[in-house]
C-alpha positions as CSV (number, residue, x, y, z in Angstrom):
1,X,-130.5,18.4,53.8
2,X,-128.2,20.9,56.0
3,X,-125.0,22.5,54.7
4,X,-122.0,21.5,55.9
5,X,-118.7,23.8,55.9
6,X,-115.7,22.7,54.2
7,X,-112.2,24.1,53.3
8,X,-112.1,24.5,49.5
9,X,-108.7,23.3,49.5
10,X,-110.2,19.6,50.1
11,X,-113.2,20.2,47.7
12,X,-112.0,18.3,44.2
13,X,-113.7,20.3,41.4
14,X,-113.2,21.3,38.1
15,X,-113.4,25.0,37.8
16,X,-114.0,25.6,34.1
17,X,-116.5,23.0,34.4
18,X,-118.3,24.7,37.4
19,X,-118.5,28.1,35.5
20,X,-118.4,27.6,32.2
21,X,-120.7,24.7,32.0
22,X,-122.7,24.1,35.5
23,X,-122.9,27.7,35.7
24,X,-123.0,29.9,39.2
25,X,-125.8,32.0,40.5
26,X,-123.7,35.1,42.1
27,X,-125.1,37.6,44.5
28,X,-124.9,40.0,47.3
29,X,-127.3,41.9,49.6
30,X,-129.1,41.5,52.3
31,X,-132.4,41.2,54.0
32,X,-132.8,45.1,53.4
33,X,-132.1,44.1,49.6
34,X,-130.5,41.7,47.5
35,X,-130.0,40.4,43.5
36,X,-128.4,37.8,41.9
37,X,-127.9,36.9,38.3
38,X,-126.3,33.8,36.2
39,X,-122.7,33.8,35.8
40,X,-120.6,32.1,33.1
41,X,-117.4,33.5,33.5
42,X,-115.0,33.8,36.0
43,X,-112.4,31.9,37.8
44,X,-110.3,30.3,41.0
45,X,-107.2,30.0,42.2
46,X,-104.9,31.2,44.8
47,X,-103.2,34.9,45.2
48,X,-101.4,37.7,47.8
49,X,-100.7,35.0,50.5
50,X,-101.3,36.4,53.5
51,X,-99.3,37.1,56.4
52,X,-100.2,34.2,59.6
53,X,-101.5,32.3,56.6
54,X,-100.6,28.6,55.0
55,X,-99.8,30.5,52.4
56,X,-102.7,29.4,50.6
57,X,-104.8,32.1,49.9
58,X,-108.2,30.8,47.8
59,X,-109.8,33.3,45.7
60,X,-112.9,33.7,43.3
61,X,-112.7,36.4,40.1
62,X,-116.1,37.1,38.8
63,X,-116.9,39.5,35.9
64,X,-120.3,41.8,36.2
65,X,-121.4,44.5,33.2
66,X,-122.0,48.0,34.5
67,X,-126.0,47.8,33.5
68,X,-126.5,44.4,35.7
69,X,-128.6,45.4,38.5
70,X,-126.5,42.9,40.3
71,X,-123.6,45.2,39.6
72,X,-125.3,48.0,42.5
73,X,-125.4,45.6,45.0
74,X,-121.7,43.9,44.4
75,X,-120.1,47.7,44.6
76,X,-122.4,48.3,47.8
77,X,-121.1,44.8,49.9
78,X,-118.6,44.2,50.6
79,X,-119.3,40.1,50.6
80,X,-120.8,37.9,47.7
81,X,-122.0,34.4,47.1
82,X,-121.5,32.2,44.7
83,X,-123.5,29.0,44.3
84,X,-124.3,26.1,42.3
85,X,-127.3,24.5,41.8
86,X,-128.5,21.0,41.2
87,X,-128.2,20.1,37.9
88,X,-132.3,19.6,37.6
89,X,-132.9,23.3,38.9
90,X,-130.1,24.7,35.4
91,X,-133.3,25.3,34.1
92,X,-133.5,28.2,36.4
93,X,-130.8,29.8,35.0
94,X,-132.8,31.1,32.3
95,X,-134.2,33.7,34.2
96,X,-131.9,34.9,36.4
97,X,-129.5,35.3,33.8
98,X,-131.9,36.7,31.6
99,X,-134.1,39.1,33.1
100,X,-133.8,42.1,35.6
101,X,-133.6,42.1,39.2
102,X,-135.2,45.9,38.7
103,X,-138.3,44.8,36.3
104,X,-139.3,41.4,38.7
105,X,-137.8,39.1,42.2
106,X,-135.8,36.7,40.0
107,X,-135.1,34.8,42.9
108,X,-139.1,34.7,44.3
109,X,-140.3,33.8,40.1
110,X,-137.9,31.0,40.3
111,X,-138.7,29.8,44.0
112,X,-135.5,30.2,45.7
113,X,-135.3,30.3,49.1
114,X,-132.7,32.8,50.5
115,X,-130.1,32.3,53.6
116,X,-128.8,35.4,54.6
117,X,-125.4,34.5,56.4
118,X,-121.4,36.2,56.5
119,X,-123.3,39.6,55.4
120,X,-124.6,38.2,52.1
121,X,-127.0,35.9,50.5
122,X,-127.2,32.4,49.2
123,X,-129.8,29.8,48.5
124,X,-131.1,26.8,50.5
125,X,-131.6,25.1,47.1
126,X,-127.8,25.5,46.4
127,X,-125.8,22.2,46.5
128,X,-122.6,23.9,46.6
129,X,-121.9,27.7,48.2
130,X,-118.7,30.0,47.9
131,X,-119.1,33.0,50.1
132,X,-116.3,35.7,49.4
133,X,-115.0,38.9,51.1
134,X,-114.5,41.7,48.1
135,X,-110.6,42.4,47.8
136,X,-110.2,44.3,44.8
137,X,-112.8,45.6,41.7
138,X,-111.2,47.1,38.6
139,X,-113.2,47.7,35.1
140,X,-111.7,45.7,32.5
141,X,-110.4,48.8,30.0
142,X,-109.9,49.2,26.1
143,X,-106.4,49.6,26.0
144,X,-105.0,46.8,28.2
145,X,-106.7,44.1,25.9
146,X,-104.2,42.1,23.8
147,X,-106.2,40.1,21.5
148,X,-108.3,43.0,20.6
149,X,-110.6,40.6,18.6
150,X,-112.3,39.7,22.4
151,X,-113.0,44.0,22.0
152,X,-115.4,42.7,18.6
153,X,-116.3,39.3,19.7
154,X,-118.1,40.3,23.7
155,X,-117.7,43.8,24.0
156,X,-119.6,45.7,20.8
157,X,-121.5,47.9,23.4
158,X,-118.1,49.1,25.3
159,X,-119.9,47.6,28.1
160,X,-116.7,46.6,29.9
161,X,-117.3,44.0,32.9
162,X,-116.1,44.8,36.3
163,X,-113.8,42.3,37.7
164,X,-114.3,41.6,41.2
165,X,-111.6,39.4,43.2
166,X,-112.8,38.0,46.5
167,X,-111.4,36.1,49.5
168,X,-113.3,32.5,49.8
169,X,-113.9,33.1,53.2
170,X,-116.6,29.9,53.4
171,X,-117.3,26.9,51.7
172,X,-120.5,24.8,52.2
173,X,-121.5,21.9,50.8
174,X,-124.9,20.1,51.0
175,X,-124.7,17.2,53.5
C-alpha cells in the first residue's frame, strides 16, 4: 500500500490515545545517519498562528531525555517524524524503546524499512506518519515544576527531558 498526504486538520484522532496507548516511533536523521526510539508522551494541538496562514497552526510536542541517543540526532535536524504503527507490529516497540540506537540498528533488528523524505526519516511499515519542522527545544528545569511530586515520581535521575515543539508540516496516511 502507498501513502497518501493528508491535512491533519481532516484526520479524526484521539491524541492521548495515539501517544499514550498506540504509542509513536519518533525519529530524525538521514541516509548519512539516523535513530529513532518509542515515545509515550507528548502531545498536539495548535499554537503561534502564522502570518498568510488559516490561522491554524498544527503542532507536535515530544519529550526526549538527554542520554537517548535519539536525543543527538533531534538537536542535529532540524525535521522529525513521528509514526504509528500497526497495531500487530506494537510488539516492536519493545526494542526500540528499550535498547540503544549506539549498542545495535534498532530499526534493521526490528525490520523496518526506512523512507527518507522532507529531510528526515520514517517507515514504510508505518500506517500513519507526522513529519515536523523543529520550532522551539527547551529542557524541562527543576524550578518551573508545580506539582513537584512529577520531580519524585519520573525524574529521580534529574534526567530532565527536552521538549521539542514542531511544525506538522506533512501528514500521510496509508492508502
Amino acid at each position: 500500500m502507498a501513502f497518501k498526504e493528508v491535512e491533519i486538520k481532516n484526520l479524526v484522532f484521539s491524541p492521548s490515545k495515539l501517544v499514550g496507548e498506540d504509542w509513536l516511533l519518533l525519529s530524525a536523521g538521514d541516509e548519512k545517519g539516523f535513530n529513532g526510539m518509542t515515545i509515550s508522551w507528548g502531545t498536539f494541538g495548535t499554537l503561534w498562528g502564522k502570518k498568510g496562514f488559516d490561522g491554524h497552526f498544527p503542532v507536535a510536542n515530544v519529550f526526549v531525555r538527554p542520554q537517548r541517543y535519539t536525543n543527538e540526532f533531534m538537536e542535529n535536524n532540524e525535521y522529525f517524524s513521528l509514526c504509528k504503527l500497526r497495531d500487530e507490529d506494537k510488539n516492536m516497540h519493545g526494542i526500540l524503546g528499550s535498547k540503544s540506537g549506539r549498542d545495535l540498528d534498532k530499526i534493521k533488528e526490528v525490520g523496518l524499512t526506512p523512507i527518507f523524505d522532507n529531510n528526515t526519516v520514517y517507515y514504510e511499515e508505518a500506517e500513519l506518519v507526522i513529519i515536523c519542522r523543529k520550532l522551539y527545544v527547551q529542557r524541562l528545569e527543576e524550578d518551573c515544576f508545580i506539582d513537584k511530586g512529577i520531580i519524585e515520581a519520573c525524574y529521580p535521575e534529574k534526567d530532565y527531558h527536552y521538549m521539542y515543539i514542531g511544525e506538522i508540516v506533512k501528514t500521510l496516511i496509508k492508502s
